[in-house]
C-alpha positions in Angstrom: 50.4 154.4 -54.1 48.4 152.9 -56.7 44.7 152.4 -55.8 42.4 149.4 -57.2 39.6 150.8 -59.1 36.8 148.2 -58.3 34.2 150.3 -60.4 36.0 149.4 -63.6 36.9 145.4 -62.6 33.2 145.0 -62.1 32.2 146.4 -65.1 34.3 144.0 -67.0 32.3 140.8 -65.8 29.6 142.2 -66.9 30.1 142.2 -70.5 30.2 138.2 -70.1 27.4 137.2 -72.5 24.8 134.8 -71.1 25.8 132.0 -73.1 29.2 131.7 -71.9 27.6 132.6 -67.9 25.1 129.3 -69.0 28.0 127.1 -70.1 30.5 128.1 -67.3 27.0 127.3 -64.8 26.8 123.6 -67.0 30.5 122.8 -66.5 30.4 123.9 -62.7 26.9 121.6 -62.5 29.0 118.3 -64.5 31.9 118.2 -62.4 29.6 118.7 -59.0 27.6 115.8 -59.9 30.6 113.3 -61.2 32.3 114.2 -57.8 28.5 113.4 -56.2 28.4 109.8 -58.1 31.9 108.8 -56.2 30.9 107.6 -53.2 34.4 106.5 -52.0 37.6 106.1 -54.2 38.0 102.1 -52.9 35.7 99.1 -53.0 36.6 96.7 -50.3 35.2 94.5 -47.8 36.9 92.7 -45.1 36.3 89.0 -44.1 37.6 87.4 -40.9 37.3 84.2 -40.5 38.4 82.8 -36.4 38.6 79.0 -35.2 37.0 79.2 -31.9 38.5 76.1 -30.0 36.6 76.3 -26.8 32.9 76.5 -28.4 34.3 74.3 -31.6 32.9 76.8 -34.3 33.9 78.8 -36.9 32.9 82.3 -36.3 32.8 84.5 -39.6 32.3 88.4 -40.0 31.9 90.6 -43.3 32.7 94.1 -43.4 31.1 95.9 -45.5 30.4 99.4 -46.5 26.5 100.5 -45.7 25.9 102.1 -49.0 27.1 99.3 -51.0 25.8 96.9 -48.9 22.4 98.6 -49.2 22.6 98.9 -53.4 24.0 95.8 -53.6 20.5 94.4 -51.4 18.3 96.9 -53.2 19.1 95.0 -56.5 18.7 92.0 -55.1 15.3 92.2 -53.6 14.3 95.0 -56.0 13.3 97.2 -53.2 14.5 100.1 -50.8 16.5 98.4 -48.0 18.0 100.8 -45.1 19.9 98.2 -42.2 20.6 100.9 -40.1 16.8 101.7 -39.4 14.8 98.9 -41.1 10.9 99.1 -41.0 11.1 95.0 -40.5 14.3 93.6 -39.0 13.3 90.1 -39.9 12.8 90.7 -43.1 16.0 92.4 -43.9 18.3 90.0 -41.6 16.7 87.0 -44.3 17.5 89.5 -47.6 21.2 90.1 -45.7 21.8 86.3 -45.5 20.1 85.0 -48.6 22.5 87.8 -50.1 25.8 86.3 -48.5 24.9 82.5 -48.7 24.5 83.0 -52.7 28.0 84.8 -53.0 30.0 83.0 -50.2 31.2 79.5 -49.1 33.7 77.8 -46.7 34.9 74.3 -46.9 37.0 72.9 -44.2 38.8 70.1 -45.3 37.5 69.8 -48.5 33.5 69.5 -46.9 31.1 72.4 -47.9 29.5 73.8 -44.6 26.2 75.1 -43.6 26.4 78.6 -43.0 24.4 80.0 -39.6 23.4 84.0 -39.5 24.2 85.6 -36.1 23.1 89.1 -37.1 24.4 92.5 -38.0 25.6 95.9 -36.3 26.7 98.6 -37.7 30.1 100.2 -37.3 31.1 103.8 -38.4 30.4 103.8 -42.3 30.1 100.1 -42.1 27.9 97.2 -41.4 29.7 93.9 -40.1 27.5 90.9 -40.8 28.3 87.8 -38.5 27.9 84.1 -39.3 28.9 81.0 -37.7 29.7 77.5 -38.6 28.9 75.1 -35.7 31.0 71.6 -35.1 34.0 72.3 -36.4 37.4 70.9 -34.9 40.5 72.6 -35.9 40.7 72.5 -39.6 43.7 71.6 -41.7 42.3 73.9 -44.5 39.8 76.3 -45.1 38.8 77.2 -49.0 36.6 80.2 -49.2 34.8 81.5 -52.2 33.8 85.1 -51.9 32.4 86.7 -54.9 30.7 89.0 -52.4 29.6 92.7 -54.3 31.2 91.5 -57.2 27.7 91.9 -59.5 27.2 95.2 -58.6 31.2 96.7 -58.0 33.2 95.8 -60.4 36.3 96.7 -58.7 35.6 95.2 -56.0 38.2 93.7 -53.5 37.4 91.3 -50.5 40.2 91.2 -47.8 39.7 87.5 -45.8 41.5 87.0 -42.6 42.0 83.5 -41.1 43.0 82.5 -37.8 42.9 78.9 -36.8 45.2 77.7 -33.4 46.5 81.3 -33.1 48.0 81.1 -36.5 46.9 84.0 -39.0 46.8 84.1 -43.0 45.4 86.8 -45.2 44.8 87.1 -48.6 43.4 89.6 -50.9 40.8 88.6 -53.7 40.2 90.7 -56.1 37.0 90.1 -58.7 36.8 88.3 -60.7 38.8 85.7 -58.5 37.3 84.8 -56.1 38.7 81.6 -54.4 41.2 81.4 -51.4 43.0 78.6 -49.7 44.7 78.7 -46.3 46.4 75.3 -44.7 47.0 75.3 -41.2 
């Protein structure tokens, strides 16, 4: 029975010369951190957009990722925003809505509408953001322009979801598009 002589396996990894133990260490180091810079292989966000016939309002959610959410703010305000513990909750609710009202819009029968900020909660990896149009009786169509992380994700897709009387539409927008249209 042949028996593994360890003494004489070990011996060869020694003769590996520094340089080639430094660049094998360098490798190792550039693949770690381009796996560290990919925070998640997909960039979406997901809009849903419900009629609410009994309070006559349109209520609106974003979904959105809390790390690009939070890059996407830090830009914008140029400084450090957490939303999951923020030092003033004001303050970051006004950066959060400033941020969506600049990159999103509805118009309900061809009438731009005032957007309203409900708040924010977070869900999982995700913070949903809620808004609300008030006064609004069942709408024959609904044109939303979303261009919502588009300046700082490229890739960027925005899933919106539209319910009005029970029926539902969807429709991916993908940037740079960033206009959809539902009739109802």
């Amino acid at each position: 029975m042949p028996v593994l002589n360890l003494k004489n396996r070990t011996s060869s990894f020694k003769s590996i010369t520094p340089t080639a133990k430094y660049l094998f260490l360098g490798l190792i180091l550039i693949l770690g951190s381009s796996f560290y810079h990919l925070k998640h292989p997909y960039y979406i966000s997901v809009i849903d957009i419900k009629h609410n016939t009994a309070q006559k309002s349109l209520q609106i959610s974003t979904r959105f990722f809390t790390n690009d959410l939070e890059d996407a703010l830090d830009k914008v305000s140029h400084k450090k925003i957490d939303v999951l513990n923020p030092k003033n909750k004001a303050e970051v609710d006004s950066i959060l809505f400033n941020y969506i009202k600049q990159r999103f819009s509805i118009s309900i029968n061809s009438k731009v509408q005032t957007l309203q900020f409900v708040g924010y909660e977070r869900e999982d990896e995700s913070i949903w953001a809620y808004l609300e149009i008030k006064k609004v009786n069942s709408p024959k169509k609904l044109n939303i322009q979303t261009k919502l992380l588009y300046d700082y994700l490229p890739y960027q897709v925005n899933i919106v979801h539209a319910e009005v009387n029970g029926v539902k539409k969807s429709s991916k927008v993908t940037n740079p598009d960033s206009k959809v249209e539902f009739s109802f």
